[in-house]
C-alpha positions in Angstrom: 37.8 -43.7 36.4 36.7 -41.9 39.3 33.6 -41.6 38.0 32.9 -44.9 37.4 34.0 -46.0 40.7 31.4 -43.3 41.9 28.8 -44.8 39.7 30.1 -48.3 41.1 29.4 -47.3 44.4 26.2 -45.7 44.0 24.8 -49.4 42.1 26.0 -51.6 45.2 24.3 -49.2 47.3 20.8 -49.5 45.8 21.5 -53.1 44.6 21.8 -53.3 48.9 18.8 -51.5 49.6 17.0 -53.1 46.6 18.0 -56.2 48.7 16.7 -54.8 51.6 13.5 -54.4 50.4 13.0 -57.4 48.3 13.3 -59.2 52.0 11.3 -56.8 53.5 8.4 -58.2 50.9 9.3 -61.7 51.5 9.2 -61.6 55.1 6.0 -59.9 54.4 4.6 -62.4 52.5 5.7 -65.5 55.5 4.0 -63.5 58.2 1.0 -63.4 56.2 1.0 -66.8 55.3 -1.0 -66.0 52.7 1.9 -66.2 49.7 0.9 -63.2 47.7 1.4 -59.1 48.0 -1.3 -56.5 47.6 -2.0 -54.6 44.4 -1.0 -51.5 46.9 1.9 -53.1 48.2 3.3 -54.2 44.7 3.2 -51.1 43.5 4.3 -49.1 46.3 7.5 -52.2 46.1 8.0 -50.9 42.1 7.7 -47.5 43.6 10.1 -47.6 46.4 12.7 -50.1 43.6 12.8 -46.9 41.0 13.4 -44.7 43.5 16.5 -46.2 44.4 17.7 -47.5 41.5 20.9 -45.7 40.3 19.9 -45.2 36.7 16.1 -44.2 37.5 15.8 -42.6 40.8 17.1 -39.1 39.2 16.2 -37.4 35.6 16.9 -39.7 33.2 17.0 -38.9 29.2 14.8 -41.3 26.8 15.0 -40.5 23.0 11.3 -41.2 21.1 8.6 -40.0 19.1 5.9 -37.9 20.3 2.3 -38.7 19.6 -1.4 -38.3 20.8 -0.6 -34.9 22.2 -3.4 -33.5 24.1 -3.5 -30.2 25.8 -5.5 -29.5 29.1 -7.5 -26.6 29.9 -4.8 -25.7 32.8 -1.9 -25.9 30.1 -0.5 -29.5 31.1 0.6 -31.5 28.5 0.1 -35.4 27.6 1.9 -37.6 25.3 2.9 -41.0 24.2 6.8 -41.8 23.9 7.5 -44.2 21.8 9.9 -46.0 19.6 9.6 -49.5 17.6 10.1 -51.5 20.7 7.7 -49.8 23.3 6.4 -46.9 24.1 5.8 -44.9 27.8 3.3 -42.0 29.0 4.8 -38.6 29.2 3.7 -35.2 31.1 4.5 -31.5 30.7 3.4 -29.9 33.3 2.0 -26.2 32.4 5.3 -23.9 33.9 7.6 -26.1 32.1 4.7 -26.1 28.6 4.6 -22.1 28.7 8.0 -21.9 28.3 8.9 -24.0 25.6 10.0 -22.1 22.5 8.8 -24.2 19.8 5.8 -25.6 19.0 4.4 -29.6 19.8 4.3 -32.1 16.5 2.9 -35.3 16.1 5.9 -37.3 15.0 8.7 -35.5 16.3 11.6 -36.9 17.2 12.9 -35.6 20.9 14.9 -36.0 23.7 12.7 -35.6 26.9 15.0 -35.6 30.4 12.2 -36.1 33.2 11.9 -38.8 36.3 9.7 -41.8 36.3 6.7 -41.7 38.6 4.4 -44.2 39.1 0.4 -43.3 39.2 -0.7 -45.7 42.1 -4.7 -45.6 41.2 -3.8 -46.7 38.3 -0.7 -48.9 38.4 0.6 -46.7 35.1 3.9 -45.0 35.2 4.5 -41.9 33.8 8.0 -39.9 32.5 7.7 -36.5 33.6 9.7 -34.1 31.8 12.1 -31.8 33.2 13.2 -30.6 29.7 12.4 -31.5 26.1 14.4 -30.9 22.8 14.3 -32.1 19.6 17.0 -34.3 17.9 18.8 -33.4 14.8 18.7 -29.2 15.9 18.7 -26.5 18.7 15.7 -25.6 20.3 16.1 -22.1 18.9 16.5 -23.2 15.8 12.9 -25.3 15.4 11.3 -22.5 17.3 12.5 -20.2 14.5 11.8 -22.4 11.6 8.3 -23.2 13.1 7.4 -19.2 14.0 8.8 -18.5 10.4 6.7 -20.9 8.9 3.7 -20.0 10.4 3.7 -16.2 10.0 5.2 -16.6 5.8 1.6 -18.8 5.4 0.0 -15.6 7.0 2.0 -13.3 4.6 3.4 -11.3 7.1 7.1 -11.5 5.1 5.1 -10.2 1.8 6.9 -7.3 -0.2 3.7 -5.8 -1.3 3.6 -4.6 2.5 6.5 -2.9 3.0 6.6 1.0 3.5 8.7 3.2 1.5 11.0 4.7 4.1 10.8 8.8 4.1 13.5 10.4 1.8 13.6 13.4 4.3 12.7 12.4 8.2 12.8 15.1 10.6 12.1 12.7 14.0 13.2 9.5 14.5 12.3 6.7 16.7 15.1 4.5 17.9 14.4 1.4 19.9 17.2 -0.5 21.3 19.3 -0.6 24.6 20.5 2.5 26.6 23.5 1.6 27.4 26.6 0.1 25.3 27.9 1.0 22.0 25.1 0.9 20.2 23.2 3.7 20.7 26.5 6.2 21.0 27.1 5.0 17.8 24.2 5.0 16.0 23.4 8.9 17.8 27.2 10.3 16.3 26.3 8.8 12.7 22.9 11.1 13.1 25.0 13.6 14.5 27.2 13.6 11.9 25.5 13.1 8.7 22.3 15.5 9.4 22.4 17.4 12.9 18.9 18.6 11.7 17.3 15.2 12.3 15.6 14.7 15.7 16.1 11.4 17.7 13.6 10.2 20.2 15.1 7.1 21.9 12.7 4.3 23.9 15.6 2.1 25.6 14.4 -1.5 26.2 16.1 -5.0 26.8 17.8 -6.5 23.7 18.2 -10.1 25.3 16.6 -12.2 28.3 12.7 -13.7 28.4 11.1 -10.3 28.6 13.0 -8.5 26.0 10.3 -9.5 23.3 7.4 -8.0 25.2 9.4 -4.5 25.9 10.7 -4.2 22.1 6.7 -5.4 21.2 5.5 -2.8 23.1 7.9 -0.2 22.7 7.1 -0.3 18.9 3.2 0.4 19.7 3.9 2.9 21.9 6.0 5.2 19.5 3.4 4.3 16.5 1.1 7.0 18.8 0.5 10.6 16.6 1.9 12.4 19.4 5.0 11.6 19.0 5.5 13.1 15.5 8.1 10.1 14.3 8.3 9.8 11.1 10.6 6.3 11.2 11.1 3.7 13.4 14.9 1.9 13.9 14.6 -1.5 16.0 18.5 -1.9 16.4 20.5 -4.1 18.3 24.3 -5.5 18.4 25.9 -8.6 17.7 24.7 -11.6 19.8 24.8 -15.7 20.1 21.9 -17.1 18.7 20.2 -17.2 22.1 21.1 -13.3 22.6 19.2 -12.6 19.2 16.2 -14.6 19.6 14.2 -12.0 21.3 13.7 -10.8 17.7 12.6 -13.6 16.1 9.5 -14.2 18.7 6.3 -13.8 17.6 5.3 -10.6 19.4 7.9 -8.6 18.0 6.9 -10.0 14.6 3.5 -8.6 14.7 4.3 -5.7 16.4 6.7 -4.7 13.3 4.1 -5.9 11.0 1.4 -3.8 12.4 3.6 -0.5 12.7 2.2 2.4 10.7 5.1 4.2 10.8 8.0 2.3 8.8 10.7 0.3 10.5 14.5 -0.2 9.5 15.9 -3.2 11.5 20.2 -3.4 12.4 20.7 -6.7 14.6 23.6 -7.7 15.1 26.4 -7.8 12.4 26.6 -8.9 8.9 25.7 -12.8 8.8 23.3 -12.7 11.4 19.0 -12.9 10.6 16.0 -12.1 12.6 12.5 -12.6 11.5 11.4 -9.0 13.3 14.2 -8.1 9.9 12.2 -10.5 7.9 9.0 -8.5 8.9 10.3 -4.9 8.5 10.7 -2.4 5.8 13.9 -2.3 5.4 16.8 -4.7 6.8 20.5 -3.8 7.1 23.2 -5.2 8.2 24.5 -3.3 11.5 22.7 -0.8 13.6 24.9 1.8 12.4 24.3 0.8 8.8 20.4 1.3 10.2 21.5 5.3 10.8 23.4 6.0 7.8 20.0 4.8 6.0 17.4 6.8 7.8 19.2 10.0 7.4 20.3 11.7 4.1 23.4 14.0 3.8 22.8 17.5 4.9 25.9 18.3 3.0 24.5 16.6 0.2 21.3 18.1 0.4 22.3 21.3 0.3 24.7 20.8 -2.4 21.6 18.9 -4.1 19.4 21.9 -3.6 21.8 24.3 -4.4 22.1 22.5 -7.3 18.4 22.2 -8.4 18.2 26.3 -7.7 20.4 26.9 -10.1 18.5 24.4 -12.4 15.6 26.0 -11.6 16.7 29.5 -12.4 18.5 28.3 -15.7 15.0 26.8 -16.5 13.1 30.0 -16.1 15.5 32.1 -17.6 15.4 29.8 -20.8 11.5 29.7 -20.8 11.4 33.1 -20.1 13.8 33.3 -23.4 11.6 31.5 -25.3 8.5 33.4 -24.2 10.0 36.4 -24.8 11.0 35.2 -28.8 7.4 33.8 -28.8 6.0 37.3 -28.0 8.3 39.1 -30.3 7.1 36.7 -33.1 3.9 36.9 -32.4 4.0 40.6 -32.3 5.7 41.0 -35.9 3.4 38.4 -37.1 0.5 40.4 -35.7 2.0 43.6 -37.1 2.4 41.9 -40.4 -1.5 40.6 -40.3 -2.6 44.0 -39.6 -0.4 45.8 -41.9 -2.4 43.4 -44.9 -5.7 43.8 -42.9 -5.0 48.0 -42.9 -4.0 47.5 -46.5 -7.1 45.0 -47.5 -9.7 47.4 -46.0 -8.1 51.0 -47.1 -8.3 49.0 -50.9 -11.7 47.7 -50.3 -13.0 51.6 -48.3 -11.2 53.2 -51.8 -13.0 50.7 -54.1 -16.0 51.5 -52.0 -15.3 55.3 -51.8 -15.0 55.0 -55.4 -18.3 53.2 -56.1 -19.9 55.5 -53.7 -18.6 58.4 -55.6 -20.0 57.3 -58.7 -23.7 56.5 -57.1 -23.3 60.1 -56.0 -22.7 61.6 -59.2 -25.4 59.4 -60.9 -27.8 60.1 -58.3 -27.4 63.8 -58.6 -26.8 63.6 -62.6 -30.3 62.0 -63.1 -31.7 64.6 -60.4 -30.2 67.3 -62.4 -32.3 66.2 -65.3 -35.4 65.6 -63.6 -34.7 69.0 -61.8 -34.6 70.7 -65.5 -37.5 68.9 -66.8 -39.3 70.4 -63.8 -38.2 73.6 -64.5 -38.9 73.5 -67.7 -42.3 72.4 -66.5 -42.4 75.4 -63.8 -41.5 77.8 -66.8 -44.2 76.7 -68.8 -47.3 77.1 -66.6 -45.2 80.5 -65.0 -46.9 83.7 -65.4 -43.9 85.9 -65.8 -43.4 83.5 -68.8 -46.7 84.1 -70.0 -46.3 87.9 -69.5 -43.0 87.7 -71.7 -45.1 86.7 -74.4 -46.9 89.9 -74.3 -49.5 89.0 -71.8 -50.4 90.9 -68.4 -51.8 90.2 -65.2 -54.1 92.9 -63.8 -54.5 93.5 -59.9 -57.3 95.4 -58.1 -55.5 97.5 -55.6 -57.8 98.0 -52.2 -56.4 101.0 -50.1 -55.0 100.4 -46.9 -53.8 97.0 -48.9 -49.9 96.7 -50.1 -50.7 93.8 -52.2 -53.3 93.7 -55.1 -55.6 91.4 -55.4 -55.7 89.4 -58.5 -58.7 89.7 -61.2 -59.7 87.7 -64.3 -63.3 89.0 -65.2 -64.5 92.4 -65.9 -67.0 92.1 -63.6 -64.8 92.3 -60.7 -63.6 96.4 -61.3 -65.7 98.9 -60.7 -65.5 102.3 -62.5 -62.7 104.4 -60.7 -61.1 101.7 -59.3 -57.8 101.4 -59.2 -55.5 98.4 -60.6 -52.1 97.3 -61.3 -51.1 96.3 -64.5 -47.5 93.7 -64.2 -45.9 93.4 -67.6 -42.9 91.5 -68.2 -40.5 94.4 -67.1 -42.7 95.5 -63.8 -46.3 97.2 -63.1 -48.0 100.3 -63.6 -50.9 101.3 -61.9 -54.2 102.4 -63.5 -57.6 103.8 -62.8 -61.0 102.6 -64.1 -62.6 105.2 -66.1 -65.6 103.2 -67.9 -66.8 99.6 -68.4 -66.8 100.3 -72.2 -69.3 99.4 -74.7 
């Protein structure tokens, strides 16, 4: 009621100065004498009549479509307001357009809060906004929708590029807030589960208008080699919708979709969604549930490679059991194929032995024959042989000469030489008395 009263007020009040200056104009026009107003003086009348008029003079909300939206080159913003009845000229100016969340349609339906002005050059009047949002759902909300949208045609939400996330990290990259819960928590779950791990933390904002940049930027800078991370977490606790939005803006998007180091997200708690955990590699629920990912056991591991040792050694021992049967087969085997080989070539050497054996004795058989035919032969043509038939062989013995030298004509002696005479039993000597008759 007081309000209303208030608003009373406030009407009689400009319907007094409305009043005021509809006689002002009518005074104008007797002094003049002339009976009509200026195009100036019109409109500066309309001007001076919004400005006090209790619904228009401050920021007033109109509910309408938005078309024939053109963009300036200094970021302003023009449109057309309109619903069946009538429509009205609108303007963004470009701080009010650069912060807008969401993007400009043809067709949508919005509320735009702004003040009427009047363009005097023109005689045109123009709402200018002072805030814009769309009917049916949050700001936040289109913005999201839109940005998600636009980066799914792109195919930044694909599955074909996610990283595997490293079974065995030995440096981790942790990008959220320095301060809170958070990161004590997220640090005694690393601390807890493998105290082997190392943690390099790069504290930015997790909420406000230039949270998106720092997380954006943060993620670039620990992508650097010199850093030796092996995984990235992009963590964060739980938050209104505004508090999480940071994470659904575009930079942050591309930031995590360009990373070559892969990235777990934990924002906020268990119902909530981001698109930077659209984007990522992997998406879990909490921050901490981020931690326990990135990390195996170190109890486990060494329990797992304790257990693969003895594995290990069980499997050697058993192919070192096999081998070793293997070799000992192969050895008998070998023994027995040598044993028939030994056997096989002392049968074929006695067979050959034999048959050699027998050349021999044939050889040396039909030599033997040949060898008495030949003697035979040597026998006959002999000239002991010849002297055991009764013959002799007569020698002329020289002196100074052991041996005699043989003769076969009588011609060759010479009375009172002397020869030898060899019968079949030995020699005598003789000497040469006469020629005879």
């Amino acid at each position: 009621m007081a309000e209303q009263k208030a608003r009373g007020k406030k009407s009689s009040g400009a319907d007094d100065l409305a009043s005021e200056f509809a006689a002002d104009a009518l005074a104008a026009l007797e002094a003049d004498g002339l009976g009509y107003l200026s195009v100036g003086e019109l409109t500066q009348y309309l001007s001076e009549k919004i400005q006090q008029d209790p619904l228009l003079s401050g920021p007033v909300m109109v509910r309408g479509e938005m078309t024939n939206i053109k963009r300036s080159s200094r970021g302003h913003v023009y449109f057309t307001l309109k619903d069946s009845q009538a429509a009205i000229s609108g303007i963004i100016w470009a701080s009010l357009s650069r912060s807008l969340v969401f993007e400009l349609e043809e067709g949508m339906d919005v509320f735009a809060t702004g003040v009427l002005e009047i363009y005097r050059p023109s005689g045109t009047y123009s709402l200018v906004l002072k805030k814009l949002e769309p009917v049916g759902m949050g700001t936040l909300q289109l913005a999201f929708l839109q940005l998600k949208e636009k980066l799914t045609a792109e195919g930044l939400f694909r599955e074909e590029y996610k990283q595997d996330i490293p079974d065995n990290p030995s440096k981790i990259g942790i990008i959220t807030s320095s301060t809170g819960a958070v990161i004590h928590d997220m640090l005694r779950v690393l601390r807890r589960k493998n105290p082997l791990v190392s943690v390099l933390l790069h504290p930015v904002a997790v909420q406000g208008e230039a949270a998106a940049l720092e997380i954006a930027r943060a993620i670039e800078e620990l992508n650097r080699p010199e850093y030796g991370l092996d995984v990235l977490i992009v963590a964060r606790g739980g938050g209104s919708l505004e508090d999480l939005f940071c994470f659904s803006q575009e930079p942050v998007v591309r930031a995590i979709f360009a990373s070559k180091l892969p990235i777990i997200t934990g924002i906020g708690h268990e119902p909530d969604f981001s698109l930077a955990d659209a984007a990522a590699d992997l998406s879990v629920s909490t921050p901490t549930a981020a931690a326990e990912y990135a990390v195996p056991d170190f109890l486990e591991q060494v329990a797992y490679y304790n257990a693969q040792e003895a594995a290990l050694i069980h499997g050697m021992e058993q192919v070192f059991y096999q081998r070793e049967r293997w070799l000992d087969e192969r050895a008998d085997r070998l023994i027995q194929i040598q044993g028939h080989t030994l056997e096989r070539a002392s049968a074929t050497l006695g067979y050959q032995q034999e048959k050699l054996l027998s050349g021999i004795e044939g050889v040396l058989h039909h030599r033997s024959q040949q060898l008495a035919l030949y003697a035979e032969a040597l026998d006959a043509y002999n000239p002991l042989a010849v002297l055991k038939r009764g013959y002799t062989r007569v020698g002329l013995v020289k002196s100074g000469s052991t041996k005699p030298q043989w003769v076969t004509h009588r011609s060759d002696v010479a009375v009172g030489d002397r020869l030898q005479v060899e019968f079949s039993d030995g020699p005598i000597q003789v000497e040469v008395l006469s020629h005879g008759a």
